[in-house]
N, C-alpha and C positions, 0 to 999 in steps of 0.2 A: 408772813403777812396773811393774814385772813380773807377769805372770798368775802368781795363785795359783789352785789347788785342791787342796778337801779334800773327803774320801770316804770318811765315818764316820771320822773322824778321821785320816784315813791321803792323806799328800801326793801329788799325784799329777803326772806330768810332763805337757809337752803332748801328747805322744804318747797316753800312756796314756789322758787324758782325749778326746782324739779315736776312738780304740779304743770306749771306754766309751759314747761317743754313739752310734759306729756297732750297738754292742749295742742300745742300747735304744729306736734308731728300729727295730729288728725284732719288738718288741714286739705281741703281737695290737691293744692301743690304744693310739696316740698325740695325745699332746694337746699344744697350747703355750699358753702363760698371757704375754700383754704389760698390760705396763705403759705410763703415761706416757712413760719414760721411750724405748720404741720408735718413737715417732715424731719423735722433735728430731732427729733426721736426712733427715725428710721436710719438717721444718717446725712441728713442735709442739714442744711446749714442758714441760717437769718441773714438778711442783708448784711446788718452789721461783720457778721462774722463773713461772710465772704467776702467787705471789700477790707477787713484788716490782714484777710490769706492775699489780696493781690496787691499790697502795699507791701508786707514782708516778702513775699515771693517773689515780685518784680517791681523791686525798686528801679531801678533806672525807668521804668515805664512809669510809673508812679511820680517819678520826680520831673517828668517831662511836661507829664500833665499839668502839675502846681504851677510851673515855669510859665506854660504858656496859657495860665488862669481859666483853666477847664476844672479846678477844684481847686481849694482855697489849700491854705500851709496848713491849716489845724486837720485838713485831712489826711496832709499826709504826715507833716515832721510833728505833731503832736504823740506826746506816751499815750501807748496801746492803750490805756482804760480809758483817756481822756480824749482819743481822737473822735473826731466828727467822720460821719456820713452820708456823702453826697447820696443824691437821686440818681440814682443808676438807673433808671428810665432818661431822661433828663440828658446826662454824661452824655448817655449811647446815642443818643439824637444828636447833641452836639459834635461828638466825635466824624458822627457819619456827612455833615454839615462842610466839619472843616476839609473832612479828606474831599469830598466832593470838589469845593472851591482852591485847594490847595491843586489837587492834581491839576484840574484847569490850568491854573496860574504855573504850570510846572516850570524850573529853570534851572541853570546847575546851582544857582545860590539856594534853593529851597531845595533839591532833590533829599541831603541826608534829613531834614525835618522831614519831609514825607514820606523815605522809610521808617523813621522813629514812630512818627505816628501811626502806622501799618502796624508795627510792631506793639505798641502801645496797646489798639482796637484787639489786637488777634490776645490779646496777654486780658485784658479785658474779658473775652470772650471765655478763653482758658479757665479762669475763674467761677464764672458764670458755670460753665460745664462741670467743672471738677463738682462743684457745690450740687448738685442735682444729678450727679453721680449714682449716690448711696454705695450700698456694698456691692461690689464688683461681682463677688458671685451667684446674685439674683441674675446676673444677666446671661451668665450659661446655664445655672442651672435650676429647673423649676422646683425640682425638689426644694432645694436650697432657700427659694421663695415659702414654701406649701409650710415649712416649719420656722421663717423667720420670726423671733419674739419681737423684732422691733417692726414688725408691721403687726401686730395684734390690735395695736389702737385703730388703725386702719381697716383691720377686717369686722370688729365691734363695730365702727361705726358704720359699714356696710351691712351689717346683719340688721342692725336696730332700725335706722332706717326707712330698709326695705321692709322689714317685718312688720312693722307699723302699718303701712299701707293696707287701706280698706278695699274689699270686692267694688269693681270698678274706678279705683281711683287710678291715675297717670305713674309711670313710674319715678323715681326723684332723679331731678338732673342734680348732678355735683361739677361747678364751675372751680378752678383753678388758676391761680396766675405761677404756677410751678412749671417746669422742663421737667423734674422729675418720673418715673413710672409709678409710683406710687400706688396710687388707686389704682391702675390699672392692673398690677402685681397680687394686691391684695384680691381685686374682685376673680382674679382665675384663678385664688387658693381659695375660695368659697367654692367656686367655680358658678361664678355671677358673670354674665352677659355683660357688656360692655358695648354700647351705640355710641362712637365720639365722630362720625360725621365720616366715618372714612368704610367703602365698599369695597369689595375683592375679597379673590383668597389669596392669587401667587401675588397679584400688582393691587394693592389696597390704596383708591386713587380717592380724592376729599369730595362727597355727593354730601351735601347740604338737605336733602331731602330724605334720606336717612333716620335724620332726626324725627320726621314724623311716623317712624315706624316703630310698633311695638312688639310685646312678644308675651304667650299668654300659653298656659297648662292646659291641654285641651281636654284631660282627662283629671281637672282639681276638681270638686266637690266638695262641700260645707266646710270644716274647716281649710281644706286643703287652700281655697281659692284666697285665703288672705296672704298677705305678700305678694312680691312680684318677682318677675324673674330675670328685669334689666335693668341697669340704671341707664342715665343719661349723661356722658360726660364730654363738658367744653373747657378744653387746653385752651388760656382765653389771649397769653401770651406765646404760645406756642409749644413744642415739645422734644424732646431731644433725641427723637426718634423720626421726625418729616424732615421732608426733605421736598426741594420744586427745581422741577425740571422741564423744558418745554411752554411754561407757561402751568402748568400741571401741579398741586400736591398729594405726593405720596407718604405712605406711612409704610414704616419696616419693621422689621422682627429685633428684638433687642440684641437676639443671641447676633446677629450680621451688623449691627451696629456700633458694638461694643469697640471692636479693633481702631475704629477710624477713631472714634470718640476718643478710647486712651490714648493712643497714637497723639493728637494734636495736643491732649494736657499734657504727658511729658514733652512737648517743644515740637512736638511735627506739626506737618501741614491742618489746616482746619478740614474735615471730612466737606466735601462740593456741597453746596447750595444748601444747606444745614439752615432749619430754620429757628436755629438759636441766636438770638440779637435782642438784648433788651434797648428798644430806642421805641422814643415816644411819638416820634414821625408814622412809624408802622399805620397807629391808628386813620391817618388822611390817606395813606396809601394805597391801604389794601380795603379801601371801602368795594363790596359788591364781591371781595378775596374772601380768604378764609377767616384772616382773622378778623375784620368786618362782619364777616355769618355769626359769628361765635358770640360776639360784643352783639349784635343783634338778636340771637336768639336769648344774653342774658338780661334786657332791657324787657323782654318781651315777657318774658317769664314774669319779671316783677312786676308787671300788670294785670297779671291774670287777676281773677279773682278767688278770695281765699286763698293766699298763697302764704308760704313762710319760707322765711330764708334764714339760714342757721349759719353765722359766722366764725373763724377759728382760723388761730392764725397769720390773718391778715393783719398788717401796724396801720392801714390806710393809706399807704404812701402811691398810691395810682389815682394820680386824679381824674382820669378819667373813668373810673368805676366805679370815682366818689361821686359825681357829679353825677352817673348814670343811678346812684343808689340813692343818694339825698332827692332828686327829681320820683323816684318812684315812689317814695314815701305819700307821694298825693294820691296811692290809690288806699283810700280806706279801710282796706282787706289785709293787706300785707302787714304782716308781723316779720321783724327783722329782730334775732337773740343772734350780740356780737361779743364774743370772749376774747377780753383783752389785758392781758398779764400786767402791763402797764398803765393801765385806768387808774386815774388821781381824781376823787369825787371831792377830794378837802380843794385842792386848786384846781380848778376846770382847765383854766391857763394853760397848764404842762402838758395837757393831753394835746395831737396829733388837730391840727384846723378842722379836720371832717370830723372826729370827736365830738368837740367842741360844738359843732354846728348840731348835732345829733345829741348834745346831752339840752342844748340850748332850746329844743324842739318843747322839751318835758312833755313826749306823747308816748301814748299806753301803749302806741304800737310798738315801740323802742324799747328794745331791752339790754341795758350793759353789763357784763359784766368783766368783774376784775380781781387781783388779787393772787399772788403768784405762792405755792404754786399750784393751785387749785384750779386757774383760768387757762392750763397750758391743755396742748392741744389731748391728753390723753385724761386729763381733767375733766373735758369737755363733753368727749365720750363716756368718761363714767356716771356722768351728770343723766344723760339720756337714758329712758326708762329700757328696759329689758324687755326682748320678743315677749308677745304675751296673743295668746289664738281666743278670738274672740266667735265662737259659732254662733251664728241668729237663732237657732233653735233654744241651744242653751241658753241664752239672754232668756228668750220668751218665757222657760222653765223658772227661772231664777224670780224673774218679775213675777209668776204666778206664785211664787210659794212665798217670798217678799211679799205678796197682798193676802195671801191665805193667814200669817203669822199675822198680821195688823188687823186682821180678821177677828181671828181667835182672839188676843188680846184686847180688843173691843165687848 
C-alpha cells in the first residue's frame, strides 16, 4: 500500500510532506504523542495483539467475561483474524466497577464469581504487563540497551528532534499512553536527560514542578548552542515502573523492578500498589494526582502558541485525549502531523470517530497521514529531516555571497 497524505484536505507528495515536517519541527514547541502501537518494533505489542495473547492465554478468564457481558462473543469465541476488540480502557473501568459493587454485595452465593472475577482483573493486568514488557534483558542490563537495534527508531527520533531545536527554544515534551520504558531506555543510550515529573536520587517521589525546570550547556557557543539537552516526558497512562504508597508516587529502577513484574506474568502475585491499570475512571480520580498533572500539562502544551504535535502510533481509541486534542485544535497555531497505517481517505467511514472528525475539519492545520508500511512508527522517523547545525554567522556569510552572485550577475 502506498503512503497517503492529506493536509486539510489537500494530497500531498512525499516530498512535500517531508518539507512540511521540516516546517513544523521549527516551531517555538514541539511535542510527539506515541502510541501503542510505537513500540512493536521494540517488542510490544498493539491493542489488538495484546487482547488476542489474553483471550488464548486465559481462556477461562476470557470466557467469564463474555458470560457476564463485560465483552461481546465475537470478542472472544470468534477466529483469531476475525475477532473484535473491546476498549480496554472502558473493560478496566467496568471491571473495577463491578468488583467494587460485587464485594459490597458479598455472600456465599456470589463469593466463587468474586474470586473469578479477581482472577479475571489480575489475568487482565497480566496481559497489559507482559505487552510493555519488551525484551527482558534491557532491564538488567544497560549495555544490552546502549546496542539494542530495536530501539534505533527510538533513539532517531530523539536525536532529530532535539537537534532541531533553535538557540532559545523550550525543550520537546514526548507524551505517551505506553507502560513501556521505551523512551526512557533510548534517551540514556544517547545519554539525553529525561524530566518526566519524578525528583530524587535513592527515593525518586512525583514533584509536578519539575517540569518547569530546564537544563542548558553553560559552556555551548555558536554552533554548539543548537539542540537541547532534555526532553520532557508524560507517562500520560502511567508506567510500569511507579508505584504509590502513603498517598505518595514513586518511581524505581528497572533493574529492582524487573523480578516483581516477571513474577506476576508467570501467575504470581501483582508487585503492591503498581500503577499499571488501564481503566477509564483513573481520569475523575486522580484529578489534582498524577495522572491529572500529566493530562493537564498535555492540554496545556497544546495551547501554547506555535506549537506542533507529531503523532505515531496512536489508533485513537482514548477519548479522552481525543477530545482534549480535537478541543485544541481552536488554537490557530498548533500544527498536529498524525501517522496512521490504517487511514482509508477512499471511505472516511472506516476510519476511527476521531479520524473522522479531524479529516471532517479539512484544516491546513491537520495533517494525515497513511498508508502501511510507510506510516508505521519507524516510517515515521525516517520521514523526519536529519540533525543539521545551523550557525548565525554562517547564515549571515551565505546570505552575503547569495547577494554578492545576484550582484555580479546583474
Amino acid at each position: 500500500m502506498a503512503l497517503v497524505a492529506n493536509r486539510g484536505g489537500v494530497k500531498l507528495e512525499l516530498d512535500e510532506l517531508k518539507t512540511h515536517l521540516a516546517t513544523v519541527l521549527r516551531l517555538e514547541n514541539v511535542g510527539v504523542l506515541l502510541g501503542a502501537g510505537a513500540s512493536v518494533g521494540a517488542g510490544g505489542q498493539t491493542v489488538k495483539q495484546l487482547w488476542s495473547q489474553f483471550v488464548d492465554n486465559h481462556r477461562a478468564s476470557a470466557d467469564a467475561l463474555q458470560t457476564w457481558g463485560f465483552v461481546s462473543s465475537s470478542d472472544v469465541h470468534a477466529n483469531p483474524a476475525e475477532r473484535t476488540t473491546p476498549n480496554i480502557e472502558r473493560l478496566g473501568d467496568s471491571l473495577e466497577i463491578a468488583c467494587i459493587e460485587w464485594t459490597r454485595q458479598a455472600n456465599a452465593s456470589n463469593a466463587a464469581a468474586i474470586s473469578l472475577l479477581h482472577t479475571a482483573i489480575a489475568d487482565v493486568k497480566r496481559s497489559v504487563t507482559r505487552a510493555a514488557m519488551l525484551d527482558g534483558a534491557w532491564w538488567r542490563d544497560s549495555d544490552a540497551v546502549r546496542v539494542a537495534a530495536q530501539l534505533a527508531a527510538h533513539k532517531s527520533l530523539l536525536q532529530k528532534i532535539t537537534s532541531a531545536r533553535q538557540p532559545g527554544q523550550p525543550s520537546p515534551w514526548f507524551f505517551t499512553t505506553n507502560y513501556d520504558l521505551a523512551i526512557e531506555w533510548a534517551a540514556e543510550a544517547i545519554e539525553l536527560q529525561v524530566l518526566n515529573g519524578f525528583q530524587g536520587l535513592h527515593h525518586r517521589r512525583f514533584s509536578p514542578q519539575s517540569f518547569d525546570i530546564g537544563l542548558r550547556n553553560t559552556l555551548a557557543r555558536g554552533e554548539a548552542r543548537f539542540g537541547v539537552q532534555n526532553i520532557y516526558l508524560a507517562k500520560l497512562h502511567g508506567s510500569l515502573t511507579w508505584s504509590e504508597k502513603n498517598g505518595e508516587l514513586f518511581e524505581h529502577a528497572a533493574y529492582s523492578s524487573f523480578a516483581g513484574l516477571r513474577g506476576f506474568i508467570e501467575g504470581g502475585a501483582e508487585p503492591e500498589r503498581t500503577m499499571v491499570f488501564p481503566r477509564a475512571a483513573k481520569y475523575v480520580e486522580t484529578v489534582g494526582f498524577i495522572l491529572g498533572e500529566l493530562l493537564r500539562r498535555f492540554s496545556e502544551f497544546l495551547v501554547r502558541p506555535q506549537t506542533a504535535l507529531l503523532i505515531s502510533g496512536y489508533g485513537f481509541g482514548d477519548e479522552h485525549l481525543n477530545r482534549i486534542l480535537l478541543s485544541a485544535l481552536q488554537n490557530p497555531t498548533l500544527q498536529v502531523v498524525a501517522y496512521l497505517p490504517e487511514l482509508d481517505l477512499e471511505n472516511e467511514q472506516r476510519n476511527a470517530r476521531a479520524v473522522q472528525n479531524l479529516l471532517s475539519l479539512r484544516s491546513p492545520n491537520v495533517t494525515l497521514v497513511g498508508g502501511h508500511p510507510e506510516a508505521y512508527f519507524d516510517g515515521f522517523v525516517a520521514h523526519l529531516p536529519d540533525p543539521i547545525v545551523y550557525d548565525e554567522q554562517a547564515l549571515r556569510i551565505r546570505d552575503l555571497l547569495r547577494q554578492k552572485a545576484a550582484g555580479d550577475q546583474a
